[in-house]
GUTOR-990808 format. One record per residue (C-alpha): residue number from 1; x, y, z. Coordinates in steps of 0.001 Angstrom, whole numbers, padded with zeros to 6 digits. Each point is the difference from the previous one (the first is absolute). Layout:
N
+-----+---------+---------+---------+
:  nr :    east :   north :      up :
+-----+---------+---------+---------+
: NUM :       X :       Y :       Z :
...
+-----+---------+---------+---------+
# end
This chain:
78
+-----+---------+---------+---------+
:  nr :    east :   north :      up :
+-----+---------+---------+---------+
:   1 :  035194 : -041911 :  057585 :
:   2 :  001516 :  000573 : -003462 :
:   3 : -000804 :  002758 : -002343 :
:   4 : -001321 : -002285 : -002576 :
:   5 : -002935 : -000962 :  002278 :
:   6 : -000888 :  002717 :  001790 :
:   7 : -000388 :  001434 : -003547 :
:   8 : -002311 : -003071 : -001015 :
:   9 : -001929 :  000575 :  003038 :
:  10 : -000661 :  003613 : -000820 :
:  11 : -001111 : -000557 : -002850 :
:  12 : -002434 : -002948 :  000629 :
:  13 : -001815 :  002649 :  002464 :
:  14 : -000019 :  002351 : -002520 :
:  15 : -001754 : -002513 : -002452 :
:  16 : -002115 : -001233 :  002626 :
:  17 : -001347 :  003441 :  001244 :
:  18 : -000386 :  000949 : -003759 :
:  19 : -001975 : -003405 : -000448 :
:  20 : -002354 :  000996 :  003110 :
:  21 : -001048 :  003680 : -000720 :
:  22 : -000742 : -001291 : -003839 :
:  23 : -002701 : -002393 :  001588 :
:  24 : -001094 :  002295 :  002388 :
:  25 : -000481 :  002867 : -002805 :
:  26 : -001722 : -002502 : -001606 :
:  27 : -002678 : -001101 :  002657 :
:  28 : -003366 :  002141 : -001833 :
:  29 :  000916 : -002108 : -003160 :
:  30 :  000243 : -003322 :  002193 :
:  31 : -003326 :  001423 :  001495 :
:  32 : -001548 :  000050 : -003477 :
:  33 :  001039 : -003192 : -001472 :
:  34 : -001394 : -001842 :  003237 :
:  35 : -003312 :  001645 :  000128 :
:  36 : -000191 : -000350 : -004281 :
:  37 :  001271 : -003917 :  000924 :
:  38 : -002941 : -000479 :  002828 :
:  39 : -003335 :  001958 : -001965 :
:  40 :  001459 : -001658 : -002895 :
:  41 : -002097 :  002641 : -002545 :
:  42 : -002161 : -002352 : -002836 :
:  43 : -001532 :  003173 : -001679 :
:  44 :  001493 :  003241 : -001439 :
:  45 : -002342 :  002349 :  002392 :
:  46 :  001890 : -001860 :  002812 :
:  47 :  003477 : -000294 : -001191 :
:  48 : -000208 :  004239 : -000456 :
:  49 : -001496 :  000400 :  003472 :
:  50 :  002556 : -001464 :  001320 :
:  51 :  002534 :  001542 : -001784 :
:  52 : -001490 :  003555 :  000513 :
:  53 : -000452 : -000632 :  003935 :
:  54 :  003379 : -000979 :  000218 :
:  55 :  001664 :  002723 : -002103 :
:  56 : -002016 :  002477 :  002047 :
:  57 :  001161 : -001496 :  003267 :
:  58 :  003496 : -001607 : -000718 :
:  59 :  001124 :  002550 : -002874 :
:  60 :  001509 :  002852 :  002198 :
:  61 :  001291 : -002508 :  002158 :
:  62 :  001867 : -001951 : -002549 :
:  63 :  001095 :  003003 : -001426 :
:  64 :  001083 :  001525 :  002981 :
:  65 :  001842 : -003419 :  001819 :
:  66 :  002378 : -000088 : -003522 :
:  67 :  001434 :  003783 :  000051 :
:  68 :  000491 : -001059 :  003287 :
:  69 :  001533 : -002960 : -000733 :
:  70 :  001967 :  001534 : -002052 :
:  71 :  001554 :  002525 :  001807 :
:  72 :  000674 : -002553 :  002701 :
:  73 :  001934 : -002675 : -002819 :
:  74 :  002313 :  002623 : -000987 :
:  75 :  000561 :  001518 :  003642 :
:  76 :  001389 : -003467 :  000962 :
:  77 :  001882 : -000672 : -003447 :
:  78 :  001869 :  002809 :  000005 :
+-----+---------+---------+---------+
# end
């Protein structure tokens, strides 16, 4: 196999493994947008209910998943 595409290989994993722990950090925002999508919120009361449930449960999380996320993009790009 020739330099040229083991290096292309490489680097397509790289790009691939970066593109699956951004989605995975990502998952409490996916979480919100599908539960804001499905009780669909007509009135303000609702809308921050919602919002306040979800940054009480999902906030750490998200927060937490991106330093992680992070730290794992620049392990692998370096």
């Amino acid at each position: 196999m020739s330099k040229r595409k083991w290096l292309f290989k490489e680097y397509l994993s790289v790009w691939l493994f970066s593109f699956i722990v951004i989605v995975l950090a990502l998952i409490p925002t996916w979480i919100y947008l599908s539960a804001r999508f499905l009780f669909d919120p007509e009135s303000a009361l609702v809308e921050i209910l919602l919002f306040g449930v979800s940054l009480y449960f999902f906030g750490g999380i998200q927060i937490i998943a991106i330093v992680i996320a992070i730290a794992v993009l620049i392990a692998i790009w370096e």
